[in-house]
C-alpha positions, -999 to 999 in steps of 0.1 A, spaced: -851 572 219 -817 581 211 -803 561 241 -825 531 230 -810 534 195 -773 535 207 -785 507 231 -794 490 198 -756 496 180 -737 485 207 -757 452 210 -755 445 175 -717 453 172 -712 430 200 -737 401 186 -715 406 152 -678 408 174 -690 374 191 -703 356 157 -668 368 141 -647 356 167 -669 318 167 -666 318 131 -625 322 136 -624 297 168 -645 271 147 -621 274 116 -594 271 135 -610 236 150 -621 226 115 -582 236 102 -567 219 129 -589 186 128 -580 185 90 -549 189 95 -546 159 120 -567 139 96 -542 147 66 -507 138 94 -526 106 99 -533 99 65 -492 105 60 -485 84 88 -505 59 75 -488 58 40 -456 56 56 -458 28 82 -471 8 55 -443 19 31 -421 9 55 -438 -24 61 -434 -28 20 -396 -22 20 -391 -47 50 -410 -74 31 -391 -70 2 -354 -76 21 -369 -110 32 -357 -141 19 -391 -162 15 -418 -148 -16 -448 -128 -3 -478 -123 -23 -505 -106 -10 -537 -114 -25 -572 -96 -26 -607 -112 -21 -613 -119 -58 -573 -138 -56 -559 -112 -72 -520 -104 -65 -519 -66 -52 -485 -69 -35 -457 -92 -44 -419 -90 -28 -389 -90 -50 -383 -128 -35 -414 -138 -50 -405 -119 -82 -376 -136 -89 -387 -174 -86 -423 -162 -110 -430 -140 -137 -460 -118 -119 -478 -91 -123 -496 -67 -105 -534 -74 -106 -529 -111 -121 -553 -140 -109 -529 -163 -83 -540 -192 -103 -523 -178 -133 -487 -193 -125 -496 -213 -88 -520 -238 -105 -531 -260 -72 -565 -270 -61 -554 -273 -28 -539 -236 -27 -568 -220 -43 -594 -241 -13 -570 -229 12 -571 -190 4 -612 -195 4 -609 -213 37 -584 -182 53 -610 -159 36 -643 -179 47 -628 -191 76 -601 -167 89 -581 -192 100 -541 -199 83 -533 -229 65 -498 -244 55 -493 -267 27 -469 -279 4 -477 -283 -37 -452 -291 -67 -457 -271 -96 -435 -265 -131 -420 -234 -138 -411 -247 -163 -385 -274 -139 -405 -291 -111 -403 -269 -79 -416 -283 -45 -428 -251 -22 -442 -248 10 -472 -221 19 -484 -203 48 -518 -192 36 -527 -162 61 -558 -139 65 -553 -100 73 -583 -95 91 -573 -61 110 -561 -41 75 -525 -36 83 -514 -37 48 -545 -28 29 -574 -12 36 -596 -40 30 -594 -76 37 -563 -92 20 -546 -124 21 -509 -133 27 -487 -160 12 -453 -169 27 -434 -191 8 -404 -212 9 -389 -228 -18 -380 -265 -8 -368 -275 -43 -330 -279 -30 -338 -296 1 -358 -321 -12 -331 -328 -40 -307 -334 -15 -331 -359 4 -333 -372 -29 -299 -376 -38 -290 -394 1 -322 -417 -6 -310 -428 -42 -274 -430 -26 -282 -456 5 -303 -475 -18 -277 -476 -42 -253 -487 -19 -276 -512 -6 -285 -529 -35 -249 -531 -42 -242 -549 -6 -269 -574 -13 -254 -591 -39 -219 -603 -24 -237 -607 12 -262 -635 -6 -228 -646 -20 -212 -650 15 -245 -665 31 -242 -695 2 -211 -699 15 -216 -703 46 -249 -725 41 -218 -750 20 -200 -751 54 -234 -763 72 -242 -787 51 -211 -803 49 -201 -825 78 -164 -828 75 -160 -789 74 -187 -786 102 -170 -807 126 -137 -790 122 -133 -772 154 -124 -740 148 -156 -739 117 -179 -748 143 -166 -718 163 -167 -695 138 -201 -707 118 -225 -692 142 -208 -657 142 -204 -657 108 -241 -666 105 -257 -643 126 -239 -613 114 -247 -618 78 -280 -620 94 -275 -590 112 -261 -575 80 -294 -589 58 -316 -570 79 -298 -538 85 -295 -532 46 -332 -541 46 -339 -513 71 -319 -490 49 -342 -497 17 -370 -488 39 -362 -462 56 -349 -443 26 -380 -453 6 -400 -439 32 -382 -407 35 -391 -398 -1 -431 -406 3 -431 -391 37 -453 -358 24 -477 -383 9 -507 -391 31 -526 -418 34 -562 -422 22 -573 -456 29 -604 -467 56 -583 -486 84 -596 -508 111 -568 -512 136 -588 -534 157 -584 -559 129 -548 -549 122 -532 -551 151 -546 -586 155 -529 -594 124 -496 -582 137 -503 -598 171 -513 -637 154 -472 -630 137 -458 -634 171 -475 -664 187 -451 -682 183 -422 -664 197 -439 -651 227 -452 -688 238 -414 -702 235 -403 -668 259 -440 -675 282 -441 -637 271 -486 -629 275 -496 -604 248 -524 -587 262 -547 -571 233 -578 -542 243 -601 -539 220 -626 -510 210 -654 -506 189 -652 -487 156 -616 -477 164 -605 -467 125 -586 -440 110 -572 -428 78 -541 -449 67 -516 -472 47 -523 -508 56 -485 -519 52 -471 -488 67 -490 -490 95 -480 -531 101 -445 -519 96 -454 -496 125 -469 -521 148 -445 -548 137 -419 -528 147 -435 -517 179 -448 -551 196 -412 -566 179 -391 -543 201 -415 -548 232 -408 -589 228 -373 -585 224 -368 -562 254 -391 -579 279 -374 -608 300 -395 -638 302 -426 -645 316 -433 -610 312 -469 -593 296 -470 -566 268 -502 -550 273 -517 -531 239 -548 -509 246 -567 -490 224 -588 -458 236 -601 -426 224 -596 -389 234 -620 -366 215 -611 -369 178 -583 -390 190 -580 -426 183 -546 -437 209 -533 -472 205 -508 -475 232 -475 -504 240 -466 -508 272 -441 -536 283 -425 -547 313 -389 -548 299 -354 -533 305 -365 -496 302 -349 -463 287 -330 -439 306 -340 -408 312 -315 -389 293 -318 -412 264 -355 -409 254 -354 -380 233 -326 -396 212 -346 -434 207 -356 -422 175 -320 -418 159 -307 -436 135 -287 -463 148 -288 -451 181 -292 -475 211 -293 -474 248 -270 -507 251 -255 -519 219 -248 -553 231 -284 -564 240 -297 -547 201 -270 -572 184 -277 -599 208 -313 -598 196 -309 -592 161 -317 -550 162 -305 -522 134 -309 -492 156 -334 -479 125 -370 -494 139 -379 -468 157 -364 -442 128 -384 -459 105 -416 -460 129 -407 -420 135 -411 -417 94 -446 -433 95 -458 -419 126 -455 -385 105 -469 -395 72 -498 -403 91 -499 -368 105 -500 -388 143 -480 -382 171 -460 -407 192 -452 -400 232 -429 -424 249 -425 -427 286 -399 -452 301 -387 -461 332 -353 -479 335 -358 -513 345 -395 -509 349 -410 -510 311 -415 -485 284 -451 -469 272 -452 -458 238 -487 -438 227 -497 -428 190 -524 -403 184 -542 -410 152 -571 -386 139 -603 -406 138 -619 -413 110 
C-alpha cells in the first residue's frame, strides 16, 4: 500500500513537471509569435513611412484618396499648388466631372485613367491626371486611390505664346504680300510691260513664289490654330464614306489633265466620331500629296476597312517614294525628302504637320510605309463609332 502510494507521488510530480514545462514551451511560442507579429507590424509602419517621405521629394502632386473621395495622403507638391486638408472631399478644390467619373471608374473598374481638366485657383491652371487604383494595399490598408499630377500651366502658355506669335507674324506678312501680288497682276495685264523681255522672265517666278508664299503663311494660320485646339476632341457623327467622296469630286479635275485614276473602296456604315472640316483638311491634304507625287498615268488607290473597333482608311499611291531613313521625320515641320520637287509643285513642308495635329485630336493613329520609287501607304486608325 505504501509502494502504491509512492507509485502515486512520483506519477503525479511527473504529470505536474510535464504540464509546467508545456505551459513554459507554449509561452514561449505564444511570446515569440507576438513578438514577430509586433516586428511586422513595425516593419510595416516603416516601409510605408519610407514610401511617404519618398513621395513627398517628388516633383508632381500626389493625393491619395479613399473610397468615399476623401484625401488621406497629400505630398508637399500637391500642397503647395492647393490649399488641402487632410480628410477634405477631392471635389472641394478639383471641381471636374470628368475627374470625379474617373476615380469611380478606377474604383468600379480597377483600371487607371489619365486626363487633362482646367480649373481656377483662383488663375486658370491646365493639369494633367493619372487616376490610379491601389488594389494590393501598399499604402493603406484598404483600398485607396492615387492621383499623379502634372501641372501643364507653363507649357501650354508657351504653346500659347508661339501660336499667337506665328499668327501674329502672319497676319502681318499678308498684307504687303496681297500688296506685291497687285502688283504683279498690273504687270500681266499690261501688254507693253509684259512683252518686255526680261518682265516676261521674271513674271512667272515672281508669281509663283508669292504663290508659294500665300500658301505657306496659310499653313502657318492653321497649323498654329490647330495646335491650341489640339486637346479638344471631336463629338460630331461622321460618315467618311460620304466625306472622302467629297474630297475625291475636288480633284477631278486635276487628276484627268495628269490621266492620274483615283480608285475609291467603299464600306458600309464606316463612321466615327469627328470634326467634318478637320478631317477634309486631313484627307485634302492626304490625296493632295498622293497627286502631286505620283507621275502620270499613275492610280491612287483609297480603301476603307475595319479591324475590330477599328475603322482604317488607307492612301496608297504609286509615286516617288520615301527613303527609309526619312520616314520618321515626314511629319516635321518644313521638312522634305527633295526640296526641289515640294516647290516645283507648290508644297510648304507643313501638310503632313498639320495632318499629324489632326490625326491626334482625333485620338487616331497614322502608320506610313514607303518604298523609294515604288509608292507610299499611309493608314489612319479611327475608333468606330
Amino acid at each position: 500500500m505504501e509502494l502504491l502510494t509512492l507509485i502515486l507521488l512520483i506519477i503525479i510530480v511527473l504529470l505536474i513537471f510535464l504540464l509546467l514545462k508545456k505551459e513554459r514551451v507554449f509561452g514561449m511560442q505564444t511570446e515569440f509569435q507576438d513578438k514577430k507579429a509586433q516586428i511586422q507590424v513595425i516593419d510595416n509602419k516603416d516601409y510605408r513611412k519610407n514610401i511617404y517621405e519618398l513621395l513627398n521629394y517628388t516633383p508632381e502632386g500626389i493625393l491619395i484618396l479613399d473610397k468615399t473621395k476623401k484625401i488621406i495622403f497629400s505630398n508637399n507638391s500637391a500642397k503647395k499648388w492647393f490649399q488641402i486638408k487632410l480628410n477634405e472631399n477631392i471635389s472641394g478644390f478639383l471641381r471636374s466631372p470628368d475627374l470625379i467619373n474617373s476615380i469611380d471608374q478606377a474604383f468600379n473598374a480597377e483600371k487607371s485613367n489619365d486626363l487633362e481638366i482646367e480649373i481656377r485657383n483662383p488663375s486658370v491652371v491646365r493639369l494633367n491626371i493619372t487616376v490610379y487604383l491601389d488594389k494590393n494595399n501598399l499604402f493603406f490598408d484598404n483600398p485607396s486611390c492615387l492621383l499623379f499630377i502634372r501641372d501643364l500651366t507653363e507649357f501650354h502658355k508657351f504653346q500659347q505664346l508661339k501660336s499667337d506669335f506665328v499668327a501674329n507674324v502672319s497676319h502681318e506678312l499678308r498684307t504687303p504680300l496681297q500688296s506685291i501680288k497687285m502688283g504683279l497682276e498690273t504687270f500681266e495685264n499690261n501688254p507693253d510691260l509684259k512683252n518686255n523681255s526680261e518682265v516676261k522672265n521674271l513674271l512667272p517666278v515672281l508669281t509663283s513664289q508669292s504663290e508659294r508664299m500665300e500658301n505657306l503663311i496659310r499653313d502657318l494660320l492653321t497649323l498654329s490654330k490647330i495646335e491650341l485646339q489640339e486637346h479638344i476632341r471631336p463629338t460630331h457623327e461622321i460618315d467618311l464614306n460620304e466625306l472622302i467622296e467629297y474630297v475625291i469630286k475636288t480633284y477631278e479635275k486635276i487628276v484627268s489633265k495628269d490621266n492620274i485614276k483615283l480608285n475609291f473602296q467603299k464600306i458600309d456604315n464606316f463612321k466615327i466620331i469627328g470634326d467634318r472640316d478637320k478631317l477634309i483638311e486631313i484627307f485634302t491634304n492626304l490625296i493632295d500629296n498622293a497627286i502631286k507625287y505620283s507621275d502620270k498615268n499613275k492610280e491612287v488607290a483609297i480603301s476603307l476597312k475595319k479591324d475590330g473597333n477599328l475603322n482604317i482608311v488607307s492612301i496608297a499611291d504609286q509615286g516617288i517614294g520615301i527613303p527609309k531613313e526619312s520616314i520618321h521625320r515626314i511629319t516635321e515641320r518644313f521638312f522634305t525628302v527633295d526640296p526641289s520637287k515640294s516647290r516645283s509643285v507648290g508644297g510648304t513642308g507643313l501638310g503632313l504637320a498639320i495632318v499629324k495635329h489632326l490625326v491626334s485630336q482625333h485620338r487616331a493613329e497614322m502608320y506610313i510605309n514607303s518604298v523609294e520609287n515604288k509608292g507610299t501607304t499611309i493608314d489612319i486608325k479611327f475608333n468606330a463609332f
